[in-house]
C-alpha positions in Angstrom: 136.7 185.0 152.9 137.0 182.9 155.7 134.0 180.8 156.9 132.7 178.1 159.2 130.6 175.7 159.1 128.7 173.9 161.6 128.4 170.3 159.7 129.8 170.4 156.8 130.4 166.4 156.2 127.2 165.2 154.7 124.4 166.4 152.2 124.6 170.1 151.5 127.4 170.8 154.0 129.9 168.6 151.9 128.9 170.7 149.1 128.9 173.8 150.7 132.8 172.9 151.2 133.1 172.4 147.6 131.6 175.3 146.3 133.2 177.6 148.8 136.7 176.1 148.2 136.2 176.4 144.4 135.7 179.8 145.1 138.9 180.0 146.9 137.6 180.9 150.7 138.7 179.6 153.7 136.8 176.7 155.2 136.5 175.9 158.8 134.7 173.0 160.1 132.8 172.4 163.8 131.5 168.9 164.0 131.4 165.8 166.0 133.4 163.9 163.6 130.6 161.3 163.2 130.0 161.5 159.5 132.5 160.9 156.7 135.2 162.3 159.2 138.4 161.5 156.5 136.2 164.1 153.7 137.9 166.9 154.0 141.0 165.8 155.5 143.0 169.3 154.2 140.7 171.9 156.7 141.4 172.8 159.7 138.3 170.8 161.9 137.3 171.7 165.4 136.0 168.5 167.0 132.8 169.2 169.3 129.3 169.8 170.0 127.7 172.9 170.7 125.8 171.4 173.4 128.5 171.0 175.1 131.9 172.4 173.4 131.1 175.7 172.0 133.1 177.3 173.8 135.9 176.3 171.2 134.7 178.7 168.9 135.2 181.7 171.3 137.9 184.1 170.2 138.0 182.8 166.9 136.8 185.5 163.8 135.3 184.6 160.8 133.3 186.6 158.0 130.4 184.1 157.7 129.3 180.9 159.6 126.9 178.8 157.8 124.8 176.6 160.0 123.4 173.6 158.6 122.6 171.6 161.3 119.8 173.9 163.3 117.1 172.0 164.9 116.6 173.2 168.0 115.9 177.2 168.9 117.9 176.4 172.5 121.1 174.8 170.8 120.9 177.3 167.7 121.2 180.0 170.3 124.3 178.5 172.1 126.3 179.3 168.6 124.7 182.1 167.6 125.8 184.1 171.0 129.3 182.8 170.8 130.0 184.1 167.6 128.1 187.4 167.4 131.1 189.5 168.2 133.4 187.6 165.9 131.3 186.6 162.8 129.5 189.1 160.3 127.3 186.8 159.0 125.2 184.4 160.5 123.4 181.9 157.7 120.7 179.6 158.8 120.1 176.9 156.3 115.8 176.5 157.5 113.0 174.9 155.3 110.0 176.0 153.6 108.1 173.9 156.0 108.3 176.4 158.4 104.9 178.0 156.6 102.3 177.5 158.6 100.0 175.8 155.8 100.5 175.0 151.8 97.0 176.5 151.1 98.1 179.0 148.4 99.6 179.5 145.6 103.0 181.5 145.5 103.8 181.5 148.8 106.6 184.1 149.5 108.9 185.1 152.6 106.4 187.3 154.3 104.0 184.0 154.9 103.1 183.3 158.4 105.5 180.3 159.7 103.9 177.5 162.2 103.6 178.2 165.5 104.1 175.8 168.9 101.9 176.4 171.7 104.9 175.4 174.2 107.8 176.6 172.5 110.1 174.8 175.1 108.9 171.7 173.3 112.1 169.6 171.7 110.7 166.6 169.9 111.2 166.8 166.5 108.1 165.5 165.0 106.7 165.8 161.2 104.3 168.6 163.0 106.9 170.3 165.2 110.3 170.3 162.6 108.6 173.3 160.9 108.0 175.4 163.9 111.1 174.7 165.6 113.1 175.6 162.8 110.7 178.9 162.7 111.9 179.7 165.9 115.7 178.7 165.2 115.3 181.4 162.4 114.1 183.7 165.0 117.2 183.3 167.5 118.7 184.3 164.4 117.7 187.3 163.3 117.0 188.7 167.1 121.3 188.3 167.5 122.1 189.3 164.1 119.6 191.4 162.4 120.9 192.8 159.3 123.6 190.4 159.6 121.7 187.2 159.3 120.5 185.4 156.4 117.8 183.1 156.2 117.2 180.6 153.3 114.3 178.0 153.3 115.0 175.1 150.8 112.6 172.7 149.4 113.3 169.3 149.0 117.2 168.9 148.1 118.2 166.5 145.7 121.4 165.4 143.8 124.3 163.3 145.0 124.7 162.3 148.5 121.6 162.8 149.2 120.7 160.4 152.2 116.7 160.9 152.0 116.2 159.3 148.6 113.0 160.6 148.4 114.1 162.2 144.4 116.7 159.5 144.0 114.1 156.8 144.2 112.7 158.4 140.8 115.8 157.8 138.2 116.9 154.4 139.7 113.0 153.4 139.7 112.6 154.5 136.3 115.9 152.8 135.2 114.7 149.6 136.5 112.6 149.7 133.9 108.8 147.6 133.4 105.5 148.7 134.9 106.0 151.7 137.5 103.6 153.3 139.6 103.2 156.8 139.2 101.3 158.9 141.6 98.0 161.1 140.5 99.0 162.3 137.3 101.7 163.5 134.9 100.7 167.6 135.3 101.0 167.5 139.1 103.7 169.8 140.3 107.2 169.5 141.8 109.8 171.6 143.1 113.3 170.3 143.7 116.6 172.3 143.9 120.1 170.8 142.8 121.9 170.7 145.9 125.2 171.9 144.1 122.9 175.2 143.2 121.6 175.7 146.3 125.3 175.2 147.7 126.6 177.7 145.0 123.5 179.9 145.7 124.5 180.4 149.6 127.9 181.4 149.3 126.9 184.1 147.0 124.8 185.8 149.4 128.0 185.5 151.3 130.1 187.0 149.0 127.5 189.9 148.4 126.8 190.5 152.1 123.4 190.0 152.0 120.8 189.9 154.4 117.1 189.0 155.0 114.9 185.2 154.3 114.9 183.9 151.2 112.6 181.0 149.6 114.7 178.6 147.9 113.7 176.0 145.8 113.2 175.4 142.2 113.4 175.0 138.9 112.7 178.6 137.4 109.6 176.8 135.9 106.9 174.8 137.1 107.8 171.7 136.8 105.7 168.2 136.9 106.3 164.6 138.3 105.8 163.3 134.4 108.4 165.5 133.3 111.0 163.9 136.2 110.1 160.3 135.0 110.2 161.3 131.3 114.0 162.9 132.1 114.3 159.8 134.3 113.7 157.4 131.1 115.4 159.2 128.6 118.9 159.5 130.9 118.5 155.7 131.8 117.2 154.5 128.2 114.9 152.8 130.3 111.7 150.8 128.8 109.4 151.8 131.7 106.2 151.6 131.7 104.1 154.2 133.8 100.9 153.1 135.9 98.9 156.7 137.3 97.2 156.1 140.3 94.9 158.4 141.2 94.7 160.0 145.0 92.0 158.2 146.3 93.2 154.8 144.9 96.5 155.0 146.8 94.8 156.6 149.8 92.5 153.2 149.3 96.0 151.1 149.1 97.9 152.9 152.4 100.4 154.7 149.4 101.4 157.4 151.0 102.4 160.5 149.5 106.5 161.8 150.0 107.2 158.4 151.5 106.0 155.8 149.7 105.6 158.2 146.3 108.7 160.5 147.1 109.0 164.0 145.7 104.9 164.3 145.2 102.4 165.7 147.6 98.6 165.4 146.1 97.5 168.9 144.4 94.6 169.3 147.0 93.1 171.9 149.2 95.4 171.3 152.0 98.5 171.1 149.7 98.0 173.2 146.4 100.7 175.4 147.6 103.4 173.2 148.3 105.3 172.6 145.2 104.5 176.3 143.7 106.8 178.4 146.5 107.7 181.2 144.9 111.4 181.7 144.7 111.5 184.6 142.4 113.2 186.6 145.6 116.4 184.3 145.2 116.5 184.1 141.8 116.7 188.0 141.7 119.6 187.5 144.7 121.2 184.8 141.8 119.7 181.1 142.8 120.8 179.8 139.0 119.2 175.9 138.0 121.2 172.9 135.8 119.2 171.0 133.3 116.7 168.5 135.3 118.8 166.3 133.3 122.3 166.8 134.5 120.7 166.7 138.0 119.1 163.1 136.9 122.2 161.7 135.5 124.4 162.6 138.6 122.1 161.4 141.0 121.9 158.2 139.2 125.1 157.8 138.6 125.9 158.3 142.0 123.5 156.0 143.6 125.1 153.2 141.1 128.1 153.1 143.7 126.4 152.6 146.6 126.0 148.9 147.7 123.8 146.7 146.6 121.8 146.2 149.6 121.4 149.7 150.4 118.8 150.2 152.8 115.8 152.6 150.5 114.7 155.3 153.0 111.9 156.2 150.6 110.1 154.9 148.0 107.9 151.6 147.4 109.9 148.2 147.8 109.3 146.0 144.6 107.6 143.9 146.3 104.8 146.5 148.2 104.7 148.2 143.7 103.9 145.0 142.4 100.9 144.4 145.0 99.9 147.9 144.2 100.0 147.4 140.6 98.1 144.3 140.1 95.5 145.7 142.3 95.3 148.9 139.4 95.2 146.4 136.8 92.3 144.5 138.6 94.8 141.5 138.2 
């Protein structure tokens, strides 16, 4: 099959290239040639912007165009009208944030999504990403119909992964001595392998599939303790864990996916967020490594970055040990 995508260089789009060329398709690129330009110096790349350049897309066919880099409703349109008479498949890679609130458990596709009151609005803020990307879907499915396909990850993790907000957890816990742990070892998680996910999306390719579809993981509900007990028993580490309960990081300005990445407290407002219910891509095929293949790689991968590599999440050692000694009463 012959497919485009719109990115392609970093995160999931480099591994979207990899698991679609394993599978022998044919990979087109459209990007600015900003990130990791020399990655994939054997496919045919279309330098531009959609903002402005678009129109080099025109006349060109494809069987799917995967577009990971959807922000905005207005510029998601701009592609999504180019390529409706040439492309059969339009794939939106959204987010489960797009859900209007985390107040239930087993949140499916049919959920109501956030809403803006001025939709022309295009700052993307921690309270407008969700919507906006609600209303990118929209474009989607209005152009395509049948012929779009929706999928709304979790959190991402694995190698490359420029957040850091899982990678913090196995070099942390590798580090070894005291750690800080947030609220407890039974509070929930959901990550997804970005290599699945990747996998996952060019199957609903090659099955011609259609509709929205959840998309995190495991196939089990998995906890914070059981990432930092993977996360010691990759490393060998000799860490020590340190639970801090809610209201003592609340009391200490620790904030939750930030400062403790992956986590979000197992309260009212968020009791929902890390038990999505994905059981509508795992029918569709979404298939889940070992936790600890995805810890090893991950780790192993961050070991070649440089040493002064700039943490985008996750406690400095500094800001941990303050918070520690204060939970020891030290």
């Amino acid at each position: 099959m012959r497919i485009l995508i719109i990115g392609g260089t970093r995160f999931l789009g480099r591994h979207l290239v990899e698991s679609a060329l394993e599978r022998s398709h044919e990979v087109t690129l459209f990007n600015r040639g900003k990130s990791n330009p020399g990655l994939f110096p054997q496919l045919e790349t279309i330098l531009g912007d959609r903002e402005q350049d678009v129109d080099k897309l025109e006349g060109r066919i494809w069987d799917a165009v995967i577009d990971v880099a959807g922000y905005l409703p207005r510029i998601v349109r701009l592609s999504a009208e180019v390529l409706k008479e040439n492309v059969a498949r339009y794939v939106f890679i959204s987010s489960v944030s797009v859900y209007d609130n985390f107040r239930q458990i087993g949140i499916d596709e049919s959920y109501p999504v956030g809403k803006l009151q001025d939709e022309t609005i295009e700052e993307i803020t921690g309270e407008t990403y969700g919507p906006l990307k609600a209303l990118c879907e929209k474009v989607v499915q209005d152009i395509y119909g049948e012929r779009a396909i929706i999928v709304r990850p979790g959190l991402i993790v694995g190698p490359h992964d420029p957040t850091d907000r899982f990678t913090y957890w196995p070099v942390r816990i590798a580090r070894g001595e005291d750690v800080l742990a947030p609220q407890k070892p039974e509070a929930t998680i959901q990550v997804v392998d970005v290599r699945d996910l990747a996998n996952f999306i060019i199957k609903l390719i090659q099955d011609n599939a259609s509709g929205v579809y959840n998309a995190t993981g495991p196939d089990y509900e998995l906890t914070i303790g059981q990432l930092i007990d993977v996360s010691k028993q990759v490393s060998g580490s000799n860490a020590t864990i340190h639970w801090a309960s809610v209201d003592f990081l609340n009391q200490h300005k620790v904030e939750a996916w930030s400062d403790m990445p992956t986590w979000v407290p197992d309260d009212e407002e968020g009791v929902g967020f890390s038990r999505v219910d994905v059981s509508k891509a795992i029918e569709a095929g979404l298939r889940f490594r070992p936790l600890e293949e995805t810890v090893r790689d991950t780790l192993a991968w961050a070991q070649t970055r440089p040493a002064d590599h700039e943490w985008r999440a996750g406690l400095t050692a500094e800001r941990e040990a303050q918070v520690l000694a204060a939970l020891k009463g030290e």
